[in-house]
Structure formats: structure tokens, C-alpha cells
Steps between C-alpha positions, in 0.01 A plus 500: 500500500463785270650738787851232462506487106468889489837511745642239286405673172638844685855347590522334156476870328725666719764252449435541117483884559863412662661280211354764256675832662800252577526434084450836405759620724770245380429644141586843590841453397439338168247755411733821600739329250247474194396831605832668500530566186173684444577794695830583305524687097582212323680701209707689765815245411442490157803785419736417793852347391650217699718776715169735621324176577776351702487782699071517495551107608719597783288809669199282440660191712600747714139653590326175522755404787406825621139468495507145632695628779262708628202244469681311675590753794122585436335182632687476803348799640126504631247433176831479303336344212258725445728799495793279273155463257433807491771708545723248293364249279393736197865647443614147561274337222583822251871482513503093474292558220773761362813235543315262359465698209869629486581112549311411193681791296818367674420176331395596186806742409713182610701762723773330766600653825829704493749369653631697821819707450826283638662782757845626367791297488739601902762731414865369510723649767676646231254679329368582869835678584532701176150639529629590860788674371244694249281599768752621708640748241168606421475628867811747471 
């Protein structure tokens, strides 16, 4: 009898062993994202006018798409999520850290994204067949 409630007592940890490294896992996420911020000079922003951080919020978007990218590509190879952590993960947590920050400026400075240029207006023929005319006397 003792032999069967040891076995018992055995599966009952291992499951709880399981639950426990299933939680912690899940909380990875949450955690990078409290984290974040810790690995990045809070005052860096502090100076920055709405134009230099539109442009800081922009490469930063741009190099966590990066870095994701390649943890992804990581893990599908062969102990892919060891090499995404280690290879990965660090740069990933520093620069989310970093927009987060230049988001928080952003917000603070009340700064609004510039609107993209409108392309110029299309020529009329007219205007199109004098600047032809031009050109072509240029060339003699």
C-alpha cells in the first residue's frame, strides 16, 4: 500500500511540476513587457521634438519587426528556441523598451503624425508641350 500511495504521490507532483512550468511559461510575455522598459535610458527622450521622435518611433517599429522576424525564422530550425532566446530576445526586450519610451515622449509632447506629402498635381498637355518645346531648344 505504501509502494501505490508513493506512485500516486509521484504522479500528483509531476503533474503539478507540469501546471507550474506551463504558468510560468504563459507569463513570459507579460513579464518581457514590464521588463521592457528597464533595459532602456529613460531620459534619452526627454530633449527630442515631435519631428526626431517621429522618426525614432518609426526605426524603432521598424527593428522590432525585424527582430521578431528572425525569432520567428529562429524556432523553425532545430533547437530554434533556444537560439531565438539567445541570439534574439535581449535586443528584442531593449529596443521595445526604447519605443516604449519614445511612445511615452510621443504622448507627452502631444505630437501628431505628419501627414504624407499628396504627389504633384499631372501636368496639362499644354504645359507638357511647351516644356517640350523648351527642352528641345535647349538641345541645339
Amino acid at each position: 500500500m505504501a509502494a501505490s500511495f508513493s506512485s500516486s504521490l509521484r504522479g500528483v507532483g509531476a503533474l503539478f511540476a507540469l501546471l507550474a512550468a506551463g504558468l510560468a511559461l504563459s507569463g513570459c510575455a507579460s513579464v518581457s513587457e514590464t521588463i521592457a522598459p528597464a533595459f532602456a535610458d529613460p531620459a534619452k527622450y526627454e530633449l527630442y521634438d515631435c519631428k526626431q521622435l517621429e522618426a525614432e518611433r518609426k526605426n524603432l517599429a521598424n527593428r522590432t519587426a525585424d527582430l521578431q522576424r528572425l525569432m520567428d525564422k529562429a524556432q523553425t530550425g532545430a533547437g530554434g528556441a533556444v537560439v531565438s532566446e539567445l541570439a534574439y530576445r535581449n535586443d528584442y526586450v531593449a529596443v521595445r523598451g526604447q519605443a516604449q519610451l519614445a511612445e511615452d515622449a510621443w504622448r507627452r509632447n502631444r505630437c501628431r503624425e505628419t501627414p504624407p506629402e499628396a504627389p504633384p498635381p499631372p501636368a496639362s498637355p499644354a504645359a507638357s508641350a511647351k516644356s517640350a518645346a523648351k527642352s528641345g531648344k535647349a538641345a541645339r
